[in-house]
C-alpha positions as semicolon CSV with decimal commas, in nm:
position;residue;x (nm);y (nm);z (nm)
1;X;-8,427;21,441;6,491
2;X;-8,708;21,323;6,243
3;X;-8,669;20,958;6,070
4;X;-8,766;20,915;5,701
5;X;-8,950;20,595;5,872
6;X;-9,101;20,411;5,511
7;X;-9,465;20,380;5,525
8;X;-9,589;20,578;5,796
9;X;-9,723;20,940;5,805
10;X;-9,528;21,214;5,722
11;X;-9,371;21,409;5,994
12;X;-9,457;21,711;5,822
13;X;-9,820;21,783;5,640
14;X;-9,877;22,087;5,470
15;X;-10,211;22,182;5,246
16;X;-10,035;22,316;4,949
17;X;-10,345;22,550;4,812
18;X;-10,097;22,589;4,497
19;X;-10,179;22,234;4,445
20;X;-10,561;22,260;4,595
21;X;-10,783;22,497;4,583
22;X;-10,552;22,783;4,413
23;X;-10,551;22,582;4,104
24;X;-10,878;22,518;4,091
25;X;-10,990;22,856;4,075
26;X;-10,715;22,991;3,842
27;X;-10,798;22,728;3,614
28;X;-11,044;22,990;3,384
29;X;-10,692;23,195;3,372
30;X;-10,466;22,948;3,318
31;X;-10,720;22,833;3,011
32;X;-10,700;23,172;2,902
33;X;-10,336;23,237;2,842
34;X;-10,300;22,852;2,724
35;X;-10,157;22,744;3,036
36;X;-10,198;22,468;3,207
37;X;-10,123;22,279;3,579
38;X;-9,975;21,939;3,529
39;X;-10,023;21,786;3,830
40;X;-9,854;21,432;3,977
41;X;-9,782;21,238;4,297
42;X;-9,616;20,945;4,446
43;X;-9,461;20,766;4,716
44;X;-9,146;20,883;4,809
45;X;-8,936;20,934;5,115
46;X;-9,156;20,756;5,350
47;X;-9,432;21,023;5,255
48;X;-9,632;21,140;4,904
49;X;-9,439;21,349;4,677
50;X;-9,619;21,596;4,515
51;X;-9,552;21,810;4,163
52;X;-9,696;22,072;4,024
53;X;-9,611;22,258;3,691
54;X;-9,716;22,535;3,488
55;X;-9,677;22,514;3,157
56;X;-9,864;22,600;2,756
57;X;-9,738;22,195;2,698
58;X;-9,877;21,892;2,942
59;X;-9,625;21,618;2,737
60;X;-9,362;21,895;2,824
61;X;-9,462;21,920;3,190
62;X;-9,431;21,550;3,214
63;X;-9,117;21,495;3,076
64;X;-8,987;21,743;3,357
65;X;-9,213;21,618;3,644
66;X;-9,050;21,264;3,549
67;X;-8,700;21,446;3,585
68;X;-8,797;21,614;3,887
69;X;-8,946;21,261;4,060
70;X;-8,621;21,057;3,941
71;X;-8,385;21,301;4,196
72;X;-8,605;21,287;4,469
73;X;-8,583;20,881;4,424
74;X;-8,204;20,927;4,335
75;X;-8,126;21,090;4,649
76;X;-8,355;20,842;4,866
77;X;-8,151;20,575;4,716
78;X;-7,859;20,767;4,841
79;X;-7,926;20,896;5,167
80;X;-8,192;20,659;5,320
81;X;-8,104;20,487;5,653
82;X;-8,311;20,180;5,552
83;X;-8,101;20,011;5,287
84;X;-7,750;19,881;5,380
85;X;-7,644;19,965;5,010
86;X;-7,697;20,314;5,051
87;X;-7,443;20,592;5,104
88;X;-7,603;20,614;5,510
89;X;-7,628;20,271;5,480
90;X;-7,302;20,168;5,430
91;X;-7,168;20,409;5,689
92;X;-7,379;20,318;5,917
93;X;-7,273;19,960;5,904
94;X;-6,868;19,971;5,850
95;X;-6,791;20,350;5,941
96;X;-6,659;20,256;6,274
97;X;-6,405;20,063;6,190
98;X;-6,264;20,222;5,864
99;X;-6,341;20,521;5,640
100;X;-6,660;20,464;5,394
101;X;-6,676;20,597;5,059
102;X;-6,965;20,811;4,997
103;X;-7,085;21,037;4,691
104;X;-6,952;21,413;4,731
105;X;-7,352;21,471;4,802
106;X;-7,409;21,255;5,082
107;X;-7,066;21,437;5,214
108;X;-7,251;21,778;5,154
109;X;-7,553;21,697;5,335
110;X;-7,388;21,522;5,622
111;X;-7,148;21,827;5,662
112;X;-7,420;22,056;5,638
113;X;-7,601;21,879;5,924
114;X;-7,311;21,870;6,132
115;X;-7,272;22,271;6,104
116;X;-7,659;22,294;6,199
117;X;-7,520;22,080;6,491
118;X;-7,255;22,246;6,597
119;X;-7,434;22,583;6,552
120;X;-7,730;22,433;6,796
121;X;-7,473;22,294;7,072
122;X;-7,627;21,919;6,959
123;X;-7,997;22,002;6,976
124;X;-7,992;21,901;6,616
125;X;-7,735;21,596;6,557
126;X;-7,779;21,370;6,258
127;X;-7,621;21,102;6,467
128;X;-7,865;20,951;6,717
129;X;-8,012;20,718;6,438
130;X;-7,997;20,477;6,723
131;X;-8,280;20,626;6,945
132;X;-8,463;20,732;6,668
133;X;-8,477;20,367;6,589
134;X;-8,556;20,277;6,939
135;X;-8,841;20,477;6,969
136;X;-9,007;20,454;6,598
137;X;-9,326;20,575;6,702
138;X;-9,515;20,469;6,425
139;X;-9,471;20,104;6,527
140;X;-9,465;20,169;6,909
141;X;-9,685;20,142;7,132
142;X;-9,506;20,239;7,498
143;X;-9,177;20,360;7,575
144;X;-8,865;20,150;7,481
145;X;-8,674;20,063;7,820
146;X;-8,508;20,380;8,030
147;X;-8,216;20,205;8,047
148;X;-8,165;20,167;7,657
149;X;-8,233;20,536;7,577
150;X;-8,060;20,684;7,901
151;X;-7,730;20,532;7,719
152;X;-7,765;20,703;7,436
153;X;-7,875;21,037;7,624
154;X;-7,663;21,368;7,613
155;X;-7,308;21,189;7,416
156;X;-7,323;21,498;7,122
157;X;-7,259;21,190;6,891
158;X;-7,228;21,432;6,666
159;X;-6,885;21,519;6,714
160;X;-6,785;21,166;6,672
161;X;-6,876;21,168;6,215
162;X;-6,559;21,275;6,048
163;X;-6,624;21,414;5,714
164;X;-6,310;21,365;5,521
165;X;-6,169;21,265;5,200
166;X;-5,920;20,955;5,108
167;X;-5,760;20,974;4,745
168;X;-6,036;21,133;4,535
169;X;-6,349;21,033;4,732
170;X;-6,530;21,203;5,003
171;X;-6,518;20,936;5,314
172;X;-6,703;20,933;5,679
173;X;-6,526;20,770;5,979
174;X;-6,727;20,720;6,276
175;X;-6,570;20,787;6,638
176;X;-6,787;20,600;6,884
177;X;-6,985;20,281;6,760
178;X;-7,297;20,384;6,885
179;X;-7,315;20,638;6,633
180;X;-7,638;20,571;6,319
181;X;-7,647;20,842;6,135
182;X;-7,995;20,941;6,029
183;X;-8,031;21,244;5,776
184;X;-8,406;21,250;5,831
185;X;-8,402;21,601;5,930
186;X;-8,247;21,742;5,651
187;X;-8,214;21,477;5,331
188;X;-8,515;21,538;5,173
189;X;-8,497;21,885;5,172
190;X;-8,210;21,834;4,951
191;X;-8,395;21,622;4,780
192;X;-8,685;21,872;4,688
193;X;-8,416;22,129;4,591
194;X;-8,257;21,898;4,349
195;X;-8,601;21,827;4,219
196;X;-8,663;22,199;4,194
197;X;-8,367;22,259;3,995
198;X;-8,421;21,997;3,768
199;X;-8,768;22,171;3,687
200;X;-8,587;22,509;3,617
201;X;-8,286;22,295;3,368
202;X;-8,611;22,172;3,167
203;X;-8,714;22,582;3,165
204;X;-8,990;22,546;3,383
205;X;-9,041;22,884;3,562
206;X;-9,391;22,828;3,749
207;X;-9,408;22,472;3,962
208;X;-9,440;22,357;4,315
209;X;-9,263;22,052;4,463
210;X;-9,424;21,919;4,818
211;X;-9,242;21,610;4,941
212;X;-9,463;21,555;5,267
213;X;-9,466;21,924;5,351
214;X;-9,153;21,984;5,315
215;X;-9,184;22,247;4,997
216;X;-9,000;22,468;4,723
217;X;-9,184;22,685;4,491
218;X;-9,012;22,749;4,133
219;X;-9,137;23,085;4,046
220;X;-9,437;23,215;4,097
221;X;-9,780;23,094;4,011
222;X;-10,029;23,167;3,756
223;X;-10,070;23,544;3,654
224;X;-9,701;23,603;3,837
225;X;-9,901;23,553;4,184
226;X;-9,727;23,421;4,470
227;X;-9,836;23,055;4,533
228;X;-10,059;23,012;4,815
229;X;-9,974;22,764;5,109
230;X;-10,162;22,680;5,404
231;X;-10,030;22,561;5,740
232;X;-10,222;22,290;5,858
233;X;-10,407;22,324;6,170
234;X;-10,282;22,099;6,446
235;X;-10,624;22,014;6,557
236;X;-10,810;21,956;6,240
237;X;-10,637;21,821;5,949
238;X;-10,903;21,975;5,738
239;X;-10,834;22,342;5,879
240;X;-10,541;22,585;5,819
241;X;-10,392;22,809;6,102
242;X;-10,244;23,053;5,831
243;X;-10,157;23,112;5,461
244;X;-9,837;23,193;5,338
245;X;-9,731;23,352;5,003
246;X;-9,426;23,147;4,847
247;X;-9,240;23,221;4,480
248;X;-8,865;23,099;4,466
249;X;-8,830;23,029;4,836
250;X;-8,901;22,727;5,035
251;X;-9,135;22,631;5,351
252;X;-9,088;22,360;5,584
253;X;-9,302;22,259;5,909
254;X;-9,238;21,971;6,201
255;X;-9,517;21,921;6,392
256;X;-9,557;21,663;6,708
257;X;-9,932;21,562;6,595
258;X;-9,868;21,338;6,341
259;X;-9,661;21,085;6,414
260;X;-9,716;20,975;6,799
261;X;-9,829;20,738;6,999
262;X;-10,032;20,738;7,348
263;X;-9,918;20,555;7,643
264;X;-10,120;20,560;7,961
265;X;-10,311;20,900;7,799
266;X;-9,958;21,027;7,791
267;X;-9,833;21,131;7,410
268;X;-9,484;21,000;7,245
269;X;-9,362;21,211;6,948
270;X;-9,084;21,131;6,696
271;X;-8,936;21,451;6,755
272;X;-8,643;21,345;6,963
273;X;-8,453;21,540;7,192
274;X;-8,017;21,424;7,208
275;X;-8,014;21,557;7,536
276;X;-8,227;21,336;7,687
277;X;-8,298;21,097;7,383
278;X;-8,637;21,088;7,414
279;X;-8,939;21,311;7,278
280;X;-8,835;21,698;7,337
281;X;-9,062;21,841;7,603
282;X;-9,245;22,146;7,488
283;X;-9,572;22,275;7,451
284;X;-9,461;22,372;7,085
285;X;-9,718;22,164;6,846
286;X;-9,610;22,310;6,492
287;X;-9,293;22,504;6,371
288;X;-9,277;22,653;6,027
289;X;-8,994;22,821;5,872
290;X;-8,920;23,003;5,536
291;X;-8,590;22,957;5,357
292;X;-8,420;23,053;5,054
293;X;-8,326;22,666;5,017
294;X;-8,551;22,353;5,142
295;X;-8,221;22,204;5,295
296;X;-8,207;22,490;5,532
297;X;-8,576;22,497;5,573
298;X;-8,583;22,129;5,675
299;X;-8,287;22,136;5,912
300;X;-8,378;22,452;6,059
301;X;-8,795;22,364;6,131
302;X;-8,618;22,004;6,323
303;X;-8,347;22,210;6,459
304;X;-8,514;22,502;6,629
305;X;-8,836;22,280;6,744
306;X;-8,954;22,319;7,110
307;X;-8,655;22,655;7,094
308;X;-8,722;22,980;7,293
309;X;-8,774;23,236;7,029
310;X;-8,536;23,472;7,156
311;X;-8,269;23,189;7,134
312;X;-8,394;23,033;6,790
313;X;-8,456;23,325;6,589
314;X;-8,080;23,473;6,606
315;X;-7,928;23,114;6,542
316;X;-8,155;23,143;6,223
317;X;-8,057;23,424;6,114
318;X;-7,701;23,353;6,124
319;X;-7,676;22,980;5,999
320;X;-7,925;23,059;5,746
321;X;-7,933;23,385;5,605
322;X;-8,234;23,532;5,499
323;X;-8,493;23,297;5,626
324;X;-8,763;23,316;5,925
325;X;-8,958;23,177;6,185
326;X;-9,296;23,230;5,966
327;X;-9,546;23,073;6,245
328;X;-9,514;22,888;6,542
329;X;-9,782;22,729;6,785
């Protein structure tokens, strides 16, 4: 499981060229037919949010970019594990001892990530926010004790959340009080497909939204083109291993090689594995997947990480119909 750690790097870096260098040169175009890209970032999400829209009226584009940016905060405020007045928040610090309100959102998510977890026999489980703090590799420099993660090691925590509901409100009970739920993996996907459809309600029919690589593109781009998005290469930030062609679909990469730390020459990712609750071992670097919705993107590109192919693509295909293991290294 990834953390939405505040601060540090992103877990996930993508070179959106729809944002880059695909703008730049359609710029003549766009000048032509009285379009223009409205452009904005910010901090978000323990990562930079990115926006991008097309449209004949900047004011107009920046009305809906401000739309767009207030549900991606709206569901951090929600959903992150780092405030105790948060819906994960909350949870995390009374759910096991008595049922904790939440909004029917934060129930959709968390059920949603407990199918992903289920359908993965734990590989992905929303609930070892407890290693995942242990080993917060962005502040670490060596390995937190054996004996503290070997506790937490193999328990399917998952299977200890109850999603429920008590009069009118959705509720989440917690089994076993080592369980922290962390919706790292999967929150802010939902958080760039509410900011995508907040876009569309204010008619926009051409944008990108890029919340630190994890990324939805409204439409197409300029002149009905797909947008253009480059994988980043692994080795050199600077590079790009491929270049995929996006229009209402989403695209979401984990990668081990950017946030890590080394310990006697020995490298410490923030990919954790439950089974072991530590790092996964694999030789996998970078895991990309397409999606018709970013929340299935995002779970699926944590979920499947480090996954034989001939395991992980059918487990796609049926918890996630009509995405796709787009590029793997």
């Amino acid at each position: 499981m990834s953390s939405d750690s505040p601060g540090g790097p992103s877990r996930r870096q993508f070179l959106a060229l729809g944002v880059g260098a695909f703008v730049v040169s359609s710029l003549p175009l766009a000048a032509r037919r009285r379009e223009r890209v409205v452009r904005r970032s910010l901090p978000v999400m323990g990562t930079i949010a990115e926006i991008a829209v097309v449209h004949r009226d900047p004011a107009y584009a920046q009305q809906a970019i401000d739309a767009a940016m207030d549900e991606l905060r709206r569901v951090e405020r929600t959903m992150t594990r780092f405030s105790p007045d948060s819906d994960v928040g909350r949870a995390n610090l009374g759910a096991a001892r008595a049922p904790v309100p939440v909004t029917g959102e934060t129930a959709l998510v968390v059920g949603e990530a407990l199918r992903w977890a289920a359908a993965t026999d734990g590989a992905f489980d929303p609930a070892i926010g407890a290693a995942v703090e242990l080993w917060d590799v962005t502040r670490r420099r060596e390995p937190p004790p054996v004996e503290r993660t070997a506790r937490l090691a193999g328990r399917r925590l998952h299977r200890e959340i109850e999603v429920a509901t008590t009069g009118r409100a959705p509720t989440l009970r917690f089994h076993d009080a080592d369980v922290r739920l962390d919706l790292g993996g999967i929150a802010k996907g939902y958080a760039v497909d509410r900011a995508a459809e907040a876009l569309r309600r204010w008619g926009v029919r051409s944008a990108l939204v890029n919340v630190g690589g994890d990324l939805y593109a409204v439409g197409a781009g300029i002149d009905d083109e797909p947008w253009r998005v480059g994988i980043q290469d692994p080795h050199d930030p600077r590079a790009t291993l491929a270049t995929l062609r996006v229009a209402d679909a989403a695209v979401a990469t984990s990668g081990t090689y950017l946030q890590f730390f080394r310990h006697r020459g020995r490298p410490y990712h923030h990919l954790l594995d439950p089974a072991t609750g530590a790092p996964r071992a694999t030789v996998m670097q970078s895991l990309t997947i397409r999606a018709p919705s970013c929340l299935w993107a995002d779970a699926a590109a944590t979920a499947l990480f480090g996954m034989p192919a001939g395991r992980a693509a059918p487990l796609l295909l049926d918890r996630a119909p009509g995405s796709a293991i787009v590029h793997a290294v």
